[in-house]
Backbone bond lengths (Angstrom), bond angles and torsions (degrees), N, CA, C in turn:
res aa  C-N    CA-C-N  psi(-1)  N-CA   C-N-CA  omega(-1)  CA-C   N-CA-C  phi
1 X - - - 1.447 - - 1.521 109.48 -
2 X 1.265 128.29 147.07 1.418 135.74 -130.09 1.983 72.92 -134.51
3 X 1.269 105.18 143.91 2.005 111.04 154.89 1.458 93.79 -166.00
4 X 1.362 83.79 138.86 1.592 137.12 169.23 1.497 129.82 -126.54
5 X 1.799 97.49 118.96 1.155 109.16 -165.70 1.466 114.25 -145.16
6 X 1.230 98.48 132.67 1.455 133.13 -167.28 1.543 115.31 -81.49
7 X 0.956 149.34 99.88 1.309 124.97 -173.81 1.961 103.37 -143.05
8 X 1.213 93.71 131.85 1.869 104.68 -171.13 1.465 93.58 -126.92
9 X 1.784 100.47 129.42 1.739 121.27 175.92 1.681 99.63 -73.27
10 X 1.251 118.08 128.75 1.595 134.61 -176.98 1.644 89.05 -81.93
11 X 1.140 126.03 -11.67 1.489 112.31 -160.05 1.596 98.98 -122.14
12 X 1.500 117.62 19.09 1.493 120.05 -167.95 1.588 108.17 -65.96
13 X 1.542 142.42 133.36 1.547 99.45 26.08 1.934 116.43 -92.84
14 X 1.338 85.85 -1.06 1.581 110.73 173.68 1.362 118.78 -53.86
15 X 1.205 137.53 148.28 1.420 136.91 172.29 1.670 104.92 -77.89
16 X 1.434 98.39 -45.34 1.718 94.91 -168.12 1.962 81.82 -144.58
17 X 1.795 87.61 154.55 1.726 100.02 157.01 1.357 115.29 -81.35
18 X 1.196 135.85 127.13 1.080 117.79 167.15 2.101 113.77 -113.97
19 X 0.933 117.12 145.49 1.491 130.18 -158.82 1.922 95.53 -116.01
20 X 1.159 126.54 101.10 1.398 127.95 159.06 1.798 106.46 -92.17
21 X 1.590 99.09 137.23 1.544 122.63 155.46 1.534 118.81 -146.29
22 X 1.141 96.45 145.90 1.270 116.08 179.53 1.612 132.89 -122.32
23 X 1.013 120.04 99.18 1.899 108.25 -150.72 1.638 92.37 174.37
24 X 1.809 80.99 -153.31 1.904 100.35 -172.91 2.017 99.21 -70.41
25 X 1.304 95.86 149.27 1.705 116.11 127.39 1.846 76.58 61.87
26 X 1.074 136.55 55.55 1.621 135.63 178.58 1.767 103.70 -61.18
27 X 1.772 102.69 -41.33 1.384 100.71 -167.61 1.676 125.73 -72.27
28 X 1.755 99.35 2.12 1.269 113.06 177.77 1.738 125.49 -40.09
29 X 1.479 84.79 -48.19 1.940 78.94 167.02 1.457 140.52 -85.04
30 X 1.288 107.05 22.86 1.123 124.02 140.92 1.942 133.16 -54.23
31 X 1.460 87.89 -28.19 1.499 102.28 -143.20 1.758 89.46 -101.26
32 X 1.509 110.07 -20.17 1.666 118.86 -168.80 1.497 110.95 -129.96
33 X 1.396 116.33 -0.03 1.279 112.48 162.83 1.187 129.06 -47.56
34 X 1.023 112.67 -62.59 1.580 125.24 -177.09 1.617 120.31 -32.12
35 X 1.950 90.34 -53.46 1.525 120.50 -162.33 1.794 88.48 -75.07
36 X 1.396 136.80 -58.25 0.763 117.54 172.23 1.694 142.62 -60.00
37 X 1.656 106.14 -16.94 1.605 93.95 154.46 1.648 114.99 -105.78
38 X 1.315 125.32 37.96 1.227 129.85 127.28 1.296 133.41 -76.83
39 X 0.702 129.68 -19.97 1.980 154.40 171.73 1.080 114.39 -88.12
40 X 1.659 126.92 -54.48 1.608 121.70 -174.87 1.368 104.56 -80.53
41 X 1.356 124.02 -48.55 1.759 134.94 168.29 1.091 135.50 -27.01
42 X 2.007 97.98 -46.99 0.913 116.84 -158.87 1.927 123.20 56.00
43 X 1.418 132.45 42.79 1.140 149.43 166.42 1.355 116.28 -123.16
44 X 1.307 109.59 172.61 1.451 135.18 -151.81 2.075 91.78 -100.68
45 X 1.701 87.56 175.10 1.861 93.26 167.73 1.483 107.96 -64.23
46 X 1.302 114.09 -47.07 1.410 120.19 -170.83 1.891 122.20 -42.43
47 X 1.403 90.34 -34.86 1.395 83.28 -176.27 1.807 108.93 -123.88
48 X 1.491 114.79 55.79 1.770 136.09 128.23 1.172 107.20 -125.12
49 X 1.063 84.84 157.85 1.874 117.78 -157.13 1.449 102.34 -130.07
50 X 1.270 133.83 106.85 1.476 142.76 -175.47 1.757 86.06 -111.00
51 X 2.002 112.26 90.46 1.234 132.77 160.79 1.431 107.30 -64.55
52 X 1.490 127.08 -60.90 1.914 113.74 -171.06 1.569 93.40 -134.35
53 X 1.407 76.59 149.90 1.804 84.19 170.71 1.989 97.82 -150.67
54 X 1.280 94.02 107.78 1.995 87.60 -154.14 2.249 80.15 -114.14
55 X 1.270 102.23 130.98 1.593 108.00 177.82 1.363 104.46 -118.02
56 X 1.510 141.32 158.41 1.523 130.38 -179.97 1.659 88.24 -144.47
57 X 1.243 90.36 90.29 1.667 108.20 160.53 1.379 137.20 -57.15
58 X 1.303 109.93 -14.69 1.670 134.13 -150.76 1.337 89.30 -90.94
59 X 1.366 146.90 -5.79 1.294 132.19 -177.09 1.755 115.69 -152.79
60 X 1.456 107.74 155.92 1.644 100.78 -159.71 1.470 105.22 -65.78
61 X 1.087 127.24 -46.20 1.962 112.56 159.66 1.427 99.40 -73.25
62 X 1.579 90.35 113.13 1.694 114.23 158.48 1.625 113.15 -69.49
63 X 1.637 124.18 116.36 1.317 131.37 158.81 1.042 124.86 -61.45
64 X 1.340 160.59 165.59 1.320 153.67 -173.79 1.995 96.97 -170.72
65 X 1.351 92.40 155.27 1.707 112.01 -173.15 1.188 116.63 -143.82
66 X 1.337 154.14 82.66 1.443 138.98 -154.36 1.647 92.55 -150.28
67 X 1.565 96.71 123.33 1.533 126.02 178.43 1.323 101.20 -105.44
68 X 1.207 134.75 136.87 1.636 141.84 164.71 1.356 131.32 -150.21
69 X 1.300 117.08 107.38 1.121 121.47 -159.88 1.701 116.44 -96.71
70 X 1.240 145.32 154.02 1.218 156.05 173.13 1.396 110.26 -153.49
71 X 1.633 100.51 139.29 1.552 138.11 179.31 1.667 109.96 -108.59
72 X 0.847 106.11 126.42 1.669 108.81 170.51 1.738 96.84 -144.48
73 X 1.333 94.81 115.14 1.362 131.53 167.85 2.040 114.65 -51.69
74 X 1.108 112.83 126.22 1.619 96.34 159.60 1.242 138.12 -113.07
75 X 1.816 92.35 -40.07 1.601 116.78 165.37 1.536 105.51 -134.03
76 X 1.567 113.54 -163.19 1.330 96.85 170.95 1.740 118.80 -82.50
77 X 0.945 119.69 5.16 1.811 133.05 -163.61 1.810 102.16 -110.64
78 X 1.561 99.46 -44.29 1.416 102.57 172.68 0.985 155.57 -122.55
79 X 1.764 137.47 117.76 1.446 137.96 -175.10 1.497 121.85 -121.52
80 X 1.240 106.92 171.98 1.356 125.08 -172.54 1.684 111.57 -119.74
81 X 1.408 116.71 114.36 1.605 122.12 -165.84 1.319 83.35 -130.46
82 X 1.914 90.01 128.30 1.395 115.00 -178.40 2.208 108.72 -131.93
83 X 1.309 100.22 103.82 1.681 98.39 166.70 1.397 109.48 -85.88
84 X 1.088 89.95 151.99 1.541 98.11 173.48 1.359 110.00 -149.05
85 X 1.156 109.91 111.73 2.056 126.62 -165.16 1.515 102.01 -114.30
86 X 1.684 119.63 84.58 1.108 124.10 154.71 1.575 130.60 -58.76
87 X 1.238 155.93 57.94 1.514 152.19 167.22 1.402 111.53 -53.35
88 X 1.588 111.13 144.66 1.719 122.69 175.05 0.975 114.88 167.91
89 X 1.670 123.01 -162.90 1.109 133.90 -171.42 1.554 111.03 -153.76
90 X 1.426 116.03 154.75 1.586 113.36 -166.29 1.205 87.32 -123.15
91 X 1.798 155.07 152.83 1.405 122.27 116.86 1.692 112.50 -83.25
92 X 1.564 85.04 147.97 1.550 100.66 -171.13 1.670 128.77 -77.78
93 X 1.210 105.49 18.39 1.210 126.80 -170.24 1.682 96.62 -120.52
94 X 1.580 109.10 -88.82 1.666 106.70 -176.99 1.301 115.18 -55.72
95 X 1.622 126.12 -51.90 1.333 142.48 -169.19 1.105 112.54 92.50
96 X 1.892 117.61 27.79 1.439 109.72 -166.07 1.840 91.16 -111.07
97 X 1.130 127.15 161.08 1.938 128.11 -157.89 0.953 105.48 169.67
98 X 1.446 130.93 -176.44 1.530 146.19 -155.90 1.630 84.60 -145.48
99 X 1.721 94.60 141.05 1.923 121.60 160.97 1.432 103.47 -110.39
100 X 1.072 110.42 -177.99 1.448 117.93 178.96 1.903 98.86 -178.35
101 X 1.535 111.01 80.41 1.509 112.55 167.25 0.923 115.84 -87.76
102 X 1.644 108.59 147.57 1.298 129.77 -174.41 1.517 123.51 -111.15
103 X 0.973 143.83 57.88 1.654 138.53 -161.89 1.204 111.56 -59.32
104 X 0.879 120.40 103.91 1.849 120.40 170.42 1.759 122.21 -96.95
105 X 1.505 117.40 74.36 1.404 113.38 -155.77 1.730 90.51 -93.81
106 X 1.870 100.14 149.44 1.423 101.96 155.89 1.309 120.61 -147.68
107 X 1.257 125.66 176.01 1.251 111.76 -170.24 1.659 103.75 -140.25
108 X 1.489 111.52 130.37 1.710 100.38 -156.63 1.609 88.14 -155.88
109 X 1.838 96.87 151.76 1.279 103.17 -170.32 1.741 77.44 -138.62
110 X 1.773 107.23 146.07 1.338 87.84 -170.59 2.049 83.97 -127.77
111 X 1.028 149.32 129.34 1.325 148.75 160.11 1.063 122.89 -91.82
112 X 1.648 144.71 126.54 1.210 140.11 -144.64 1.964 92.88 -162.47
113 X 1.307 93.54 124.76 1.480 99.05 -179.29 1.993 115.56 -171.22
114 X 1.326 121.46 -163.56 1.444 114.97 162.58 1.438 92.50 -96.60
115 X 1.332 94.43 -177.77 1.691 137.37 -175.81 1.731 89.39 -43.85
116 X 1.176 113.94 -57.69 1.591 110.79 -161.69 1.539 108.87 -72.29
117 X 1.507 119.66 -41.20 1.708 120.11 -168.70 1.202 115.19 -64.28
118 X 2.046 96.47 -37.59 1.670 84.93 171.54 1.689 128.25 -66.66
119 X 1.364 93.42 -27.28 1.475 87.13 174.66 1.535 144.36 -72.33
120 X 1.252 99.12 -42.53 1.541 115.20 135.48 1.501 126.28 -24.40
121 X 1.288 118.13 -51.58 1.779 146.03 -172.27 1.817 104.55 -69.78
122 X 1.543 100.77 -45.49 1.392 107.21 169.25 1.398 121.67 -65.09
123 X 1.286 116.08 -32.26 1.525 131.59 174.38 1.762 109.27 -77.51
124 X 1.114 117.37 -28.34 1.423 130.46 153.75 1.194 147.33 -62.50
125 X 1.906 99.64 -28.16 1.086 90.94 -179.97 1.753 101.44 -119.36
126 X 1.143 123.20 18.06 1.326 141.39 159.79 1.209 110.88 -83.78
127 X 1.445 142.84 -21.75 0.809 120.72 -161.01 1.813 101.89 -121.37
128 X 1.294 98.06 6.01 1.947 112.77 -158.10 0.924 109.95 -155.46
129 X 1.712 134.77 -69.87 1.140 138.72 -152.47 1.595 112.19 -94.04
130 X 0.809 102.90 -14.77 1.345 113.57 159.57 1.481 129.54 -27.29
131 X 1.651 97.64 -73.68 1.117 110.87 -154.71 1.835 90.35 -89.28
132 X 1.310 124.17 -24.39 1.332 138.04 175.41 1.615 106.18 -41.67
133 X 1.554 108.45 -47.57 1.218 129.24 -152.73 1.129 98.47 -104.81
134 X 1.642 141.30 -0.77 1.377 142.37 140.61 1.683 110.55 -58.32
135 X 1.522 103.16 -65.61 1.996 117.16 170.54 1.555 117.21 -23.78
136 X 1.529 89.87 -39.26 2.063 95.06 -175.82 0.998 99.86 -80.72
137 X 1.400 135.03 -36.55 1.482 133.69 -141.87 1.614 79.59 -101.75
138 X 0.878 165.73 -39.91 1.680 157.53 -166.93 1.931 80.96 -82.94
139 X 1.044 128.70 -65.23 1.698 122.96 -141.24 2.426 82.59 -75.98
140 X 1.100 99.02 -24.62 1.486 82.12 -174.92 1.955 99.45 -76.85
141 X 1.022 94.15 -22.48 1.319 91.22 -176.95 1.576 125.50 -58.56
142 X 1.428 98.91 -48.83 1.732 118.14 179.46 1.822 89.43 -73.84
143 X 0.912 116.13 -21.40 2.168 103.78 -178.84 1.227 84.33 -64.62
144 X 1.354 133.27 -63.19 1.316 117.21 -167.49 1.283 151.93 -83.21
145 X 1.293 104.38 -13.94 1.570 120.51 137.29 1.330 127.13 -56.68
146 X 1.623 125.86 -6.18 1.392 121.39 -173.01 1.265 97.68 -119.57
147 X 1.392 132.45 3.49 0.864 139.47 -172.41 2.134 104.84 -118.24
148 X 1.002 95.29 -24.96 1.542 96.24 167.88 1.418 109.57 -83.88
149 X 1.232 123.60 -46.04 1.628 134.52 159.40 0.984 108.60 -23.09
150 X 1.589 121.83 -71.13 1.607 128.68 -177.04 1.379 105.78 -61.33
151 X 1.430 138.04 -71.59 1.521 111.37 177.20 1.500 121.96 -71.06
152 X 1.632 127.73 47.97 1.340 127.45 162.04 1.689 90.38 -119.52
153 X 1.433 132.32 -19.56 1.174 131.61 -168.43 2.010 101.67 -87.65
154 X 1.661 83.27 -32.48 1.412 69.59 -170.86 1.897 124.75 -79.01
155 X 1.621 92.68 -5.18 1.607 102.55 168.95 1.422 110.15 -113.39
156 X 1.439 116.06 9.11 1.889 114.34 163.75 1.628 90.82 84.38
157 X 1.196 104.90 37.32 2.247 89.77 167.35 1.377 84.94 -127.46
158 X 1.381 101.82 147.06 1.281 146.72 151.84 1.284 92.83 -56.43
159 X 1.182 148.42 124.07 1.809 153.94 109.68 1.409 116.07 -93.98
160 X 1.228 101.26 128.50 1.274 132.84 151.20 1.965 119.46 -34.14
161 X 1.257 116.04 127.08 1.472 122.53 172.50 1.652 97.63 -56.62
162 X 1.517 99.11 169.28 1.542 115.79 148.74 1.468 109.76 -84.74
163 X 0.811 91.74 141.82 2.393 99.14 147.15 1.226 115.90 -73.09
């Protein structure tokens, strides 16, 4: 079985977005992540994945580590994979600390078949899927700009779109 896969950085020419704040309550997006890539995604619990969530209690600024990943499906060939690597610190007294988000968006179509489907698939997607698979890649684009929006609103920054 033959696969071919396509995959375009949502955050190009950048590797990742990254979002700095500095102020109250930093660990807040912890608490609205989720809810916000249920809303911009448009997906269910089932498909984010909260991989680490590492806290260091042992000292009066609390450290924190939280990786979270989400899949949103479009067709069967195409999805949208989004990390999101929050790092910081709280103190546990004021609640005032530093975030440091990381958006890691991508956009990937993966095709998997014999010698013949792919070829066929090439004739398919030249002639159709193509341009289908431009539509996602613009609509995944604005998910993630509306979704960086919402956590710049939710710490009062102004950010800037992607291109």
């Amino acid at each position: 079985m033959s696969k071919k896969i396509f995959e375009d950085n949502l955050a190009y020419p950048k590797d990742s977005e990254a979002i700095k704040f500095q102020g109250k309550e930093p660990f807040k997006i912890y608490d609205k992540i989720k809810d916000f890539l249920k809303e911009n995604l448009e997906i269910s619990g089932k498909d984010i994945f909260e991989r680490i969530l590492k806290w260091d209690a042992t000292d009066i600024n609390k450290s924190f580590y939280v990786k979270i990943e989400a899949v949103r499906k479009l067709d069967s060939w195409s999805e949208i994979n989004l990390i999101v690597v929050a790092r910081g610190s709280q103190n546990s007294q004021t609640k005032e600390g530093d975030v440091t988000i990381a958006l890691k968006p991508f956009f990937r179509t993966i095709v998997s078949g014999n010698f013949l489907q792919i070829n066929f698939w090439w004739i398919y997607y030249f002639v159709y899927y193509k341009k289908k698979r431009e539509q996602y890649f613009y609509m995944a684009k604005t998910m993630i700009n509306k979704l960086k929006k919402d956590i710049g609103n939710l710490y009062n920054i102004k950010l800037e779109e992607s291109v």
